[in-house]
matplotlib code that plots the C-alpha trace (Angstrom):
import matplotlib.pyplot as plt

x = [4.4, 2.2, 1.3, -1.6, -0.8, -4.2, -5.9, -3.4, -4.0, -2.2, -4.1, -3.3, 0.6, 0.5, -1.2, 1.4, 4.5, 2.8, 2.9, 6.8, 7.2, 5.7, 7.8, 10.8, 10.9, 9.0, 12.1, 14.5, 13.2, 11.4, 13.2, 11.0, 6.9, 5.1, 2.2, -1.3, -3.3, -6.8, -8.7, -10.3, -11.0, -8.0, -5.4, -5.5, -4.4, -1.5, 0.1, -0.3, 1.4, 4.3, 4.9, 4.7, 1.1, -1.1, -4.8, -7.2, -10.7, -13.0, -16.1, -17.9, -20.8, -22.2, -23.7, -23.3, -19.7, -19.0, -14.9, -15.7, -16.4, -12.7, -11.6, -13.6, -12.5, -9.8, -6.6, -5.4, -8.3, -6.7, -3.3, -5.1, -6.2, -2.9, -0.3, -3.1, -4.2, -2.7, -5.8, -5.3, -8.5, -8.2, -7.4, -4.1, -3.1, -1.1, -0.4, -2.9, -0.9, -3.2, -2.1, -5.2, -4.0, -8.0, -10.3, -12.4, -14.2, -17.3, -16.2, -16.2, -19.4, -20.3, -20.3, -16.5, -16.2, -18.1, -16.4, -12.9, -14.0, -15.2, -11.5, -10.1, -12.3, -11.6, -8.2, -8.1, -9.8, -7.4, -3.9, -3.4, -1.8, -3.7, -1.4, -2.5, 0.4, 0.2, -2.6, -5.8, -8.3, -11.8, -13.3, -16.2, -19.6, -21.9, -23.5, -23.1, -19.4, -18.4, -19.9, -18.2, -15.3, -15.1, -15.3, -12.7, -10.3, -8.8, -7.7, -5.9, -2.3, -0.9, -2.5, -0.5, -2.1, -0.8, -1.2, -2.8, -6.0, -6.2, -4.5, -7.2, -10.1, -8.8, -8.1, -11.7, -12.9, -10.0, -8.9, -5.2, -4.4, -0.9, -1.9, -2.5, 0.9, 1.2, 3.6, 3.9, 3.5, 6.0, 6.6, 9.2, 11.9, 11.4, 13.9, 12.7, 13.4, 14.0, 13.4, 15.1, 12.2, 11.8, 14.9, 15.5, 13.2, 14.9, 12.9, 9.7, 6.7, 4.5, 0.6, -0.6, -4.8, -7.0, -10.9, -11.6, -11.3, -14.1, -15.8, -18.8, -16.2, -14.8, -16.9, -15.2, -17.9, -15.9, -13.3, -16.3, -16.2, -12.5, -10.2, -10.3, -9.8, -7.0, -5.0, -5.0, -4.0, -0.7, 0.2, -0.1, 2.2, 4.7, 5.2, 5.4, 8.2, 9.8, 9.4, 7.3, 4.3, 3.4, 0.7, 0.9, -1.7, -1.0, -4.5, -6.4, -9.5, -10.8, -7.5, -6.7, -9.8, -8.8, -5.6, -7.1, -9.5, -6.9, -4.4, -7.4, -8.3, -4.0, -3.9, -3.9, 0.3, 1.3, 3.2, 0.7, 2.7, 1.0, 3.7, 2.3, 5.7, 4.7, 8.8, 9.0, 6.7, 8.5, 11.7, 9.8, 8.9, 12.0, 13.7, 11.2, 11.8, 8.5, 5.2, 1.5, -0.5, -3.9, -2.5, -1.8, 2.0, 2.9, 2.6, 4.7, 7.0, 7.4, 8.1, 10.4, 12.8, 12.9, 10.8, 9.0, 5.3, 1.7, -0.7, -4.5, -7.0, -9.8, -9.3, -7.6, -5.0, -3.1, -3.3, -1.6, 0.8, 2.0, 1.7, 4.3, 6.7, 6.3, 4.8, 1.1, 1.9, 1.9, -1.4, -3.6, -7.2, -10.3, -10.3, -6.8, -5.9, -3.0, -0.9, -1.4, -0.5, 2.8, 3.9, 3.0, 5.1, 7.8, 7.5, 7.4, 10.5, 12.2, 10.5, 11.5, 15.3, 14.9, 17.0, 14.0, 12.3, 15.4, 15.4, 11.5, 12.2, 15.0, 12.9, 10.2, 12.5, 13.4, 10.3, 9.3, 12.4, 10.7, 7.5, 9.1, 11.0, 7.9, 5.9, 8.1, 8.5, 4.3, 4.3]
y = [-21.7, -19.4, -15.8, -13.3, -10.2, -9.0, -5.4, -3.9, -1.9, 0.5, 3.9, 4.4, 5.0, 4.1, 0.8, 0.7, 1.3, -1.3, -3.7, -3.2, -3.5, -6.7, -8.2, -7.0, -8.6, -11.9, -12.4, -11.8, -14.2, -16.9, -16.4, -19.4, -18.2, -17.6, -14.4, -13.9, -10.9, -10.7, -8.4, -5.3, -2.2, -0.2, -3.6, -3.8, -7.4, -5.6, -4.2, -7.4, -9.2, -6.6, -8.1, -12.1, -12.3, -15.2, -13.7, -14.9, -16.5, -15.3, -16.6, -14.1, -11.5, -8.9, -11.2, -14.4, -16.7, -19.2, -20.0, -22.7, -24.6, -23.8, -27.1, -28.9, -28.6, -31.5, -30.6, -31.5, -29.0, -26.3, -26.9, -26.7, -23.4, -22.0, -23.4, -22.5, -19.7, -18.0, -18.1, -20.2, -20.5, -19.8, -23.5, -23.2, -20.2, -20.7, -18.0, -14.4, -11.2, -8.8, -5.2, -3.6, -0.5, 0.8, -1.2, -2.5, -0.6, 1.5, 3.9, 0.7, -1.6, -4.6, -7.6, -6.8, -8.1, -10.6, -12.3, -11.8, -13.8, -16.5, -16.4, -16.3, -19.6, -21.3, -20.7, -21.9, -25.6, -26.1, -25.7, -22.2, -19.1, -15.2, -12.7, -9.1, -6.6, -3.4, -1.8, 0.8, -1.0, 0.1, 1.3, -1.7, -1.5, -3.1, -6.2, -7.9, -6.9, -8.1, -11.1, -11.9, -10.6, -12.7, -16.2, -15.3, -12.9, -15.2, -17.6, -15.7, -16.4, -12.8, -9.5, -6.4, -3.1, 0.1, 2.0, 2.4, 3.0, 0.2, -2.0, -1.4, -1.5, -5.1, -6.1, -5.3, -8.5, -11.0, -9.4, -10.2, -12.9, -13.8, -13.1, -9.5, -7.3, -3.2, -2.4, 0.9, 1.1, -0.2, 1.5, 3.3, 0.6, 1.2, 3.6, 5.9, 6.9, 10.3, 10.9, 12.8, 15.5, 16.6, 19.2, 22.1, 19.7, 22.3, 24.7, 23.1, 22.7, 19.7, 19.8, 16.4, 16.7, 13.5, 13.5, 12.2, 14.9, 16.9, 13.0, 11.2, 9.0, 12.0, 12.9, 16.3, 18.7, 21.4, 20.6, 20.2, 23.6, 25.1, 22.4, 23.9, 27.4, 26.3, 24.4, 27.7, 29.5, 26.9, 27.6, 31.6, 31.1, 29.1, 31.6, 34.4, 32.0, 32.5, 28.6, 26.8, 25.4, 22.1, 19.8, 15.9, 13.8, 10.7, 8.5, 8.7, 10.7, 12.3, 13.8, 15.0, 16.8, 18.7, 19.2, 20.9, 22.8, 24.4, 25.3, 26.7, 29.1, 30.1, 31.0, 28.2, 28.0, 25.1, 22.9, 19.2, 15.8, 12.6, 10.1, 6.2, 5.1, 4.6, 4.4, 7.3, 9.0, 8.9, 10.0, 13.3, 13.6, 12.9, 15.3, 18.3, 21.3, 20.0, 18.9, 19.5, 16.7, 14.8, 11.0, 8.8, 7.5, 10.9, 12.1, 8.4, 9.0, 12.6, 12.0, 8.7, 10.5, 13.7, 16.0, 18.8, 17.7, 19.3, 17.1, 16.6, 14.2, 12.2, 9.1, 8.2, 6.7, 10.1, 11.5, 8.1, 8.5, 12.4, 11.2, 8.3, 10.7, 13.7, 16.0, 16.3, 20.1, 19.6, 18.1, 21.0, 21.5, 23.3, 26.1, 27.4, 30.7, 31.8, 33.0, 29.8, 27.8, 29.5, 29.4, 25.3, 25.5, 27.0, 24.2, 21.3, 22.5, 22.6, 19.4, 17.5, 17.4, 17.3, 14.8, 13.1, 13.0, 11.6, 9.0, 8.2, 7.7, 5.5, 3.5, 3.1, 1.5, -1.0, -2.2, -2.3, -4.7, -6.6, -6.9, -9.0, -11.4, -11.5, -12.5, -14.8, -16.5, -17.1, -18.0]
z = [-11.5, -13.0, -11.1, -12.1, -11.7, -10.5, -10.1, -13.1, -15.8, -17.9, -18.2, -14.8, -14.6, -10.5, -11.5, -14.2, -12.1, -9.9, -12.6, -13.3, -9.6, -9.5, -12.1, -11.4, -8.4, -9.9, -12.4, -9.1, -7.4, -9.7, -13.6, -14.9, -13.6, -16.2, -16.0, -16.3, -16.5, -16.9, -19.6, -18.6, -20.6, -19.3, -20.1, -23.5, -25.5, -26.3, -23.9, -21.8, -24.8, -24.3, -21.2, -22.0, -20.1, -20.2, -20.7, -17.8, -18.8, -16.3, -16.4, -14.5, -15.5, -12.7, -9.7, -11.9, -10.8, -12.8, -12.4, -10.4, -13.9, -14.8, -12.3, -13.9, -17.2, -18.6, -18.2, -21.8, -22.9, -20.7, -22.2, -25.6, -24.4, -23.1, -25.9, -28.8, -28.1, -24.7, -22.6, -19.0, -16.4, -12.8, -12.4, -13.7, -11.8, -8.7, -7.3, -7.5, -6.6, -5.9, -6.6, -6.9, -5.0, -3.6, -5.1, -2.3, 0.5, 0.5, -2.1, -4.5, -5.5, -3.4, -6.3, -6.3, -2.7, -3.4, -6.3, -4.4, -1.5, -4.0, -5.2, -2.3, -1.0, -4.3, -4.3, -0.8, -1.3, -4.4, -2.9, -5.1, -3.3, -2.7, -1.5, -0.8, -1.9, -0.1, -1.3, 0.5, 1.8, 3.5, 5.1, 4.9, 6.5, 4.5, 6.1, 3.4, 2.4, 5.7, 5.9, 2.7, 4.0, 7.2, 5.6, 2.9, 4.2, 7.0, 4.3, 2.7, 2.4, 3.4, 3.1, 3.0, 4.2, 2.9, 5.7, 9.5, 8.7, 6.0, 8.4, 11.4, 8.1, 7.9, 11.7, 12.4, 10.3, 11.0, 14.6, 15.5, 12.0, 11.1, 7.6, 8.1, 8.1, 7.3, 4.7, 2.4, -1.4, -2.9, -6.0, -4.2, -5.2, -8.7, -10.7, -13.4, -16.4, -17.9, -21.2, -23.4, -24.1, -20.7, -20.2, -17.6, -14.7, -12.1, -13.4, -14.0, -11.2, -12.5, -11.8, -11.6, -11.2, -10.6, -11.7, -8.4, -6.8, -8.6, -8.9, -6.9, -4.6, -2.9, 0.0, 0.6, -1.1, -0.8, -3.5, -6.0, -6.1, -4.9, -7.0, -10.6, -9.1, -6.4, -9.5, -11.1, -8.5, -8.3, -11.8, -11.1, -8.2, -9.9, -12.6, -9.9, -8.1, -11.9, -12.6, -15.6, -14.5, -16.6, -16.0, -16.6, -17.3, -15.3, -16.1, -19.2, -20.6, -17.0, -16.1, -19.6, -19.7, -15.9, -17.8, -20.9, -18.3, -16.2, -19.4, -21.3, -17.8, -17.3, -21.4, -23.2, -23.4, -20.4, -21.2, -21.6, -21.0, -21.7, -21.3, -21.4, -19.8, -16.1, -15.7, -17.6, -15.7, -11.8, -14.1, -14.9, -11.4, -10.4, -12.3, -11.8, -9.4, -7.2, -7.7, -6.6, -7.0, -6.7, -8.0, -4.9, -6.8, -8.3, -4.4, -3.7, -6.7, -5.4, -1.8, -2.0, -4.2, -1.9, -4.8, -2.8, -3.3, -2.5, -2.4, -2.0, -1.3, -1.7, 0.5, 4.0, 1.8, 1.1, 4.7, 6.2, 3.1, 4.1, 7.8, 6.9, 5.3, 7.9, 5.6, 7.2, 6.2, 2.4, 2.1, 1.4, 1.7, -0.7, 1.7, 0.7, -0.3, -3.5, -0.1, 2.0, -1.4, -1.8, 2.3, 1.6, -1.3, 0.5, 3.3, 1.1, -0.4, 3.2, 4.0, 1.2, 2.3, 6.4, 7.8, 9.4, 5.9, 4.5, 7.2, 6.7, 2.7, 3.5, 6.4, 3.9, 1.4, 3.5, 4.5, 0.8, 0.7, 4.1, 2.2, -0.4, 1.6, 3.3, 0.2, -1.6, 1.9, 2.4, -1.3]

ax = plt.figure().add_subplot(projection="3d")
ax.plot(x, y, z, "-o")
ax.set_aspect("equal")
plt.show()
């Protein structure tokens, strides 16, 4: 047995945390499959040697598709391959787990539809499983996106919308499917791990910004010009609530440079976290008096382990997410004022221990643990 663990990278510590999700529940449930992850800029050789990965040979460049050549190829050539030098084709995969988190709808390009319906087809004809974890998806209206979509989609072996709008993105091409189900991120079943630096978390409000928000995907104009300024209005308010304001970079080179932006305007002195350990990472949140936050899993790290948590938004994805926890309240808009942002504050903090919150993070829990007998049982 041999799974790819596809859509994962490790710059992005939700895509990370995804990763250690996956595989902790891979060794649970099959000790002996082997993994595969392909190469992209963000999943360096080796960190994916780290984990005991398999690199994928895709032979694929923009609109051109070749993986189909990868049956073809003789099988004591492909053991060559794998035992020599740790590359496998897509013809020795048998199962794709597809944990891309929101990477296809309109906000994405269409030649990535396009080469995962041909996966999806191909993996089809040749007995191989495709399995959607939960993960954003939509909204599609291109004509050519759906009719990609259409052929390939039903033959998938189970996809797993993250949410209601996701889930009615995906209905709207295969209609009432078996193979379609709605279950929440599931990151939440992961624990973290709090490292030894990070000290005094009770007092400490974490700013977590994301370069989509100020970025071409994100159709709300209005933050373009109001996120920079409403980020430094959360770090005056934290220090008048008499707490320590510290920002953490949770992806790579365009957060880190919001980071340095907002600490450079608020006197140069925050406290900067960079931490590379995804695990690490929800232990910090975790720990921390509360957090505001722009990263889809630092608001899911946040709210599944009760952390009061601001959050904003770029995609549907974040409003179904505060919906599903029953804290529409803490998801603030460009329009908001220093006194609005501290009466939000002050709400989160009451929401984040509500009975019916604490109920909606344990309900969510389970379903993650639904999701999995539901996986391992269409695999």
């Amino acid at each position: 047995m041999m799974i790819e663990i596809k859509g994962s990278q490790f710059v992005n510590k939700g895509a990370e945390l995804m990763v250690h999700a996956v595989i902790e529940q891979i060794k649970a449930n099959w000790p002996d499959a082997e993994l595969v992850m392909a190469t992209n800029p963000n999943s360096p050789y080796v960190e994916r040697a780290k984990l005991g990965a398999y690199q994928k040979l895709s032979i694929r460049k923009n609109i051109i598709d070749l993986n189909f050549i990868s049956y073809k190829l003789p099988v004591k050539f492909r053991t060559w391959l794998k035992h020599k030098w740790g590359i496998v084709t897509e013809a020795d995969i048998t199962h794709v787990f597809d944990a891309s988190g929101f990477a296809y709808g309109d906000q994405w390009g269409s030649l990535t539809i396009k080469a995962l319906a041909g996966e999806i087809i191909r993996s089809k004809a040749h007995g191989q499983k495709y399995l959607f974890l939960p993960q954003a998806l939509g909204p599609f209206t291109r004509s050519k996106d759906l009719s990609y979509l259409k052929k390939a989609l039903p033959q998938a072996d189970l996809i797993c919308a993250r949410e209601e709008t996701s889930y009615q993105h995906v209905k709207g091409i295969v209609g009432e499917n078996s193979n379609l189900h709605q279950f929440p991120d599931f990151t939440n079943l992961v624990t973290g791990v709090l490292p030894d630096y990070f000290v005094n978390g009770d007092q400490k409000v974490l700013i977590i910004p994301n370069s989509n928000m100020v970025g071409s995907r994100n159709n709300q104009s209005a933050w373009k010009s109001n996120y920079l300024r409403v980020l430094q209005d959360a770090v005056a308010m934290i220090r008048e609530l008499g707490l320590q304001p510290v920002l953490l970079n949770h992806e790579g080179a365009g957060d880190g440079a919001i980071c340095e932006q907002v600490n450079q305007a608020c006197g140069g002195d925050l406290e900067l976290i960079h931490e590379t350990d995804p695990l690490k990472v929800k232990g910090i949140i975790g720990a921390s008096h509360g957090v505001i936050c722009s990263r889809f899993h630092g608001c899911v790290s946040a709210l599944s382990q009760g952390v009061p948590c601001l959050g904003t938004s770029w995609s549907h994805k974040y409003e179904r997410l505060y919906e599903e926890y029953l804290q529409s309240e803490c998801l603030i808009t460009p329009e908001i004022t220093a006194e609005q942002l501290r009466e939000a504050f002050s709400t989160a903090k009451q929401l984040a221990c509500g009975e019916k919150q604490v109920k909606a993070r344990d309900h969510f829990k389970q379903q993650s643990k639904d999701m999995w007998k539901t996986v391992f049982q269409r695999a």
